[in-house]
C-alpha positions as CSV (number, residue, x, y, z in Angstrom):
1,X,79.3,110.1,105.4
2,X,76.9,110.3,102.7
3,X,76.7,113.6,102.9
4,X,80.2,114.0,103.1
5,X,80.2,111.8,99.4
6,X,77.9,114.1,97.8
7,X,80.3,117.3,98.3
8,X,83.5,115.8,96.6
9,X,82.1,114.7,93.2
10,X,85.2,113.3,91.7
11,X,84.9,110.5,94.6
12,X,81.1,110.2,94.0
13,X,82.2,110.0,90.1
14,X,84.6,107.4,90.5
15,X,82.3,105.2,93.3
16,X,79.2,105.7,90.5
17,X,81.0,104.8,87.4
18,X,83.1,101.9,88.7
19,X,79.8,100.8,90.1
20,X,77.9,100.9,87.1
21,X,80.4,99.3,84.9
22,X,81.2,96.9,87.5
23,X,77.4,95.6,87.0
24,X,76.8,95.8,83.5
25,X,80.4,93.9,82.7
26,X,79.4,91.1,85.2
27,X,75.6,90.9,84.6
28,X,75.2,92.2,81.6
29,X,77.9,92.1,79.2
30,X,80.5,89.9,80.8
31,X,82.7,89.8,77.6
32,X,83.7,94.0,78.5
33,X,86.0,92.3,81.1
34,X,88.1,90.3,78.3
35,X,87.7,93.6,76.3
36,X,89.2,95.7,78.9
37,X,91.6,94.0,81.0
38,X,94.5,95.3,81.3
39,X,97.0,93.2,79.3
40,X,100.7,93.8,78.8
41,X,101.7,91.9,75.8
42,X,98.4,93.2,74.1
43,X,99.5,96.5,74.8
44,X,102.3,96.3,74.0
45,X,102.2,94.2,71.1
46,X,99.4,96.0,69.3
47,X,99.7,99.4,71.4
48,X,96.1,99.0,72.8
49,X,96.4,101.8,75.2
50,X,92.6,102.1,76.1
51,X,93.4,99.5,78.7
52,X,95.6,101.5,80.6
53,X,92.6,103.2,81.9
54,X,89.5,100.5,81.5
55,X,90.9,97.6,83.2
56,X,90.5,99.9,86.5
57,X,86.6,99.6,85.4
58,X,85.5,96.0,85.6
59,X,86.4,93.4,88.0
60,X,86.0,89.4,88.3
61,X,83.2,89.3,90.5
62,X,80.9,91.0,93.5
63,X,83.2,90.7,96.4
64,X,86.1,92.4,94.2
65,X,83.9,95.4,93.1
66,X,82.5,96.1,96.8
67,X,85.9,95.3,98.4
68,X,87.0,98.1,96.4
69,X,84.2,100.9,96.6
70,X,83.9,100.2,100.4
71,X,87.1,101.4,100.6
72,X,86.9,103.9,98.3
73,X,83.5,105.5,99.7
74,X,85.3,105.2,103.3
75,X,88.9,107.5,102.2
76,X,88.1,109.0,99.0
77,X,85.8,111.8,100.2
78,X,88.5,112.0,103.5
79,X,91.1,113.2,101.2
80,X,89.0,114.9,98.6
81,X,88.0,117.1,101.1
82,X,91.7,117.8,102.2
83,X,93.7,118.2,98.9
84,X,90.4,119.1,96.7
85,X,89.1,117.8,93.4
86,X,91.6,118.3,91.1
87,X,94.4,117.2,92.9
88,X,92.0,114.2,93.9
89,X,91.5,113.1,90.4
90,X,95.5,113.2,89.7
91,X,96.5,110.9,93.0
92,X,93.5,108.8,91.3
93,X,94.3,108.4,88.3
94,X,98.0,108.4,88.6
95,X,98.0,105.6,90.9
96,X,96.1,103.8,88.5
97,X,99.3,104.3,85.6
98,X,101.6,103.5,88.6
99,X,100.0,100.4,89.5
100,X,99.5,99.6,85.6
101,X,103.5,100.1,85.2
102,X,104.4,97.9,87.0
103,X,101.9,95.3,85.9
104,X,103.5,95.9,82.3
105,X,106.9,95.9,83.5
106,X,106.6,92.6,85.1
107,X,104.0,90.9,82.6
108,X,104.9,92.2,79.1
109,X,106.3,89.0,77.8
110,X,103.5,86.9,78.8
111,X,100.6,86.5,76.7
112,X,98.5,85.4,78.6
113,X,98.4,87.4,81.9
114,X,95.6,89.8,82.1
115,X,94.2,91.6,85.6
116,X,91.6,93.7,86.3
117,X,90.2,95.9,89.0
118,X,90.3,99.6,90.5
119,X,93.0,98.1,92.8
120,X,95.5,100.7,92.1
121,X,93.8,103.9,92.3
122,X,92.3,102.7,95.1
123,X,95.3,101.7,97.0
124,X,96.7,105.0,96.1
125,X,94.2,106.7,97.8
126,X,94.9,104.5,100.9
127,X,98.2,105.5,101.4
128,X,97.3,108.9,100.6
129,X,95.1,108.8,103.5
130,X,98.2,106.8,105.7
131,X,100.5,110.0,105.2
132,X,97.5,112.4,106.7
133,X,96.0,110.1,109.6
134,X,98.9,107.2,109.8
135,X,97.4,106.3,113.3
136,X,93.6,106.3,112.8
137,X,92.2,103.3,113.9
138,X,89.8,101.6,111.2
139,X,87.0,99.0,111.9
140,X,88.4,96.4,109.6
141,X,85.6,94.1,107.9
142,X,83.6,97.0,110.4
143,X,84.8,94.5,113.6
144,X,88.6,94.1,113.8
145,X,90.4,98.1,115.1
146,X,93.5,98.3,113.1
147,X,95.4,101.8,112.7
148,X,95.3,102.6,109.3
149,X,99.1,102.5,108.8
150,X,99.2,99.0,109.7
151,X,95.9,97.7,107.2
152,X,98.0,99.6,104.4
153,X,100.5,97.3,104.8
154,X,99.2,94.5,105.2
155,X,96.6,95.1,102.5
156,X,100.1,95.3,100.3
157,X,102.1,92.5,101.7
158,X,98.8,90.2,101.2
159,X,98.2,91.0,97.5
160,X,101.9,90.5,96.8
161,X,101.9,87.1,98.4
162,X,98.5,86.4,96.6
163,X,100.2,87.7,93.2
164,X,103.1,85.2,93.9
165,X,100.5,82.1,94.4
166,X,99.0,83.3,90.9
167,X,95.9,84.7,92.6
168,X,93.8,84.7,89.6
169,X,93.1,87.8,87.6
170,X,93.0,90.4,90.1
171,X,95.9,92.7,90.0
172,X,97.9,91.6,92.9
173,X,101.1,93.9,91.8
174,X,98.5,97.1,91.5
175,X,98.2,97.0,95.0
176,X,102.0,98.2,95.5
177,X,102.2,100.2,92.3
178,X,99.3,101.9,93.5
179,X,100.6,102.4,96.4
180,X,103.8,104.1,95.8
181,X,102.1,106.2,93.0
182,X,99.7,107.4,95.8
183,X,102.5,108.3,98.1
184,X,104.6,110.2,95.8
185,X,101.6,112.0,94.3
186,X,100.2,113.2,97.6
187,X,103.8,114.4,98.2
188,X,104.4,116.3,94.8
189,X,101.0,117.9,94.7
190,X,100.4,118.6,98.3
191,X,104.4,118.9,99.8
192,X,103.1,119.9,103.5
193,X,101.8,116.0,104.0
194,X,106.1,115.5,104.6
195,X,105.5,117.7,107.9
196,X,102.1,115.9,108.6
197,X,103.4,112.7,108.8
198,X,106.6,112.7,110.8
199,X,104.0,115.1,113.4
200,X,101.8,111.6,113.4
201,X,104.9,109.7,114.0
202,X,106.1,111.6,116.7
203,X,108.9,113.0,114.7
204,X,108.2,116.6,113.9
């Protein structure tokens, strides 16, 4: 796998950088997080669009920054190596917007909500994976076999249900924002995945 890692650099990009700002923001400089969480009414009231893109930087603790480059590390090279880099770095970074949007769209009349976290990229590249391999069977927590169709969802359906017992500053909504950014991306970029997918569902 780590081989695997080191021949799709923007995946080895991402997993570095989020790693290393992950660390300095909660052991060094803990005030970045503040700084860069992403915050609707800030953005929208004094157009502080920076955070469209840092809050997927910094998150609120450890277990939130491995959660998400353990699964990143696990699917990002996967698909990298299908679609390629540049594509990649689109279904990345576009699910990251999505997931933002919809954070603004539900938060941008409260001043006080702010999240954080690479949750939507990364659960854009999940899904992206879900269209390919629907029916791969994962090692959840590395014990529990789960096809990867069903841990998509329910990785969704529990951050909503999280977001709606005001789960802290994680961004609960990202997940599904993310999600359908990733989904739609895959499919606009690489339009083959359509025929993929209904073949894994015993459709095509």
């Amino acid at each position: 796998m780590l081989a695997e890692l080191i021949q799709t650099p923007v995946s080895l990009f991402f997993l570095t950088l989020n790693l290393l700002v992950g660390a300095y923001s909660l052991f060094v400089d803990p005030s970045l997080i503040g700084k860069w969480a992403f915050r609707p009414y800030v953005v929208r009231q004094r157009h502080e669009l920076g955070r469209w893109v840092t809050a997927g930087f910094v998150h609120v603790g450890l277990a939130h920054l491995a959660f998400n480059m353990i699964t990143l590390y696990y699917f990002g090279p996967q698909i990298e190596g299908v679609l390629g880099p540049w594509r990649f770095l689109a279904i990345y970074l576009g699910s990251e917007l999505a997931a933002n949007a919809l954070t603004y769209w539900r938060h941008k009349d409260d001043p006080n909500y702010s999240a954080v976290g690479a949750s939507g990229a990364i659960s854009g590249v999940l899904f992206s994976f879900v269209l390919f391999a629907p029916f791969a069977m994962l090692g959840v927590m590395f014990i529990i076999p789960m096809p990867a169709i069903v841990f998509a969802v329910l990785y969704v359906a529990l951050s909503i249900y999280s977001s709606k017992q005001g789960g802290g500053r994680i961004a609960h909504e990202a997940h599904l924002g993310g999600a359908l950014g990733g989904v739609v991306l895959t499919i606009l970029l690489y339009p083959p995945v359509i025929g993929i997918f209904l073949s894994e569902l015993g459709l095509g």
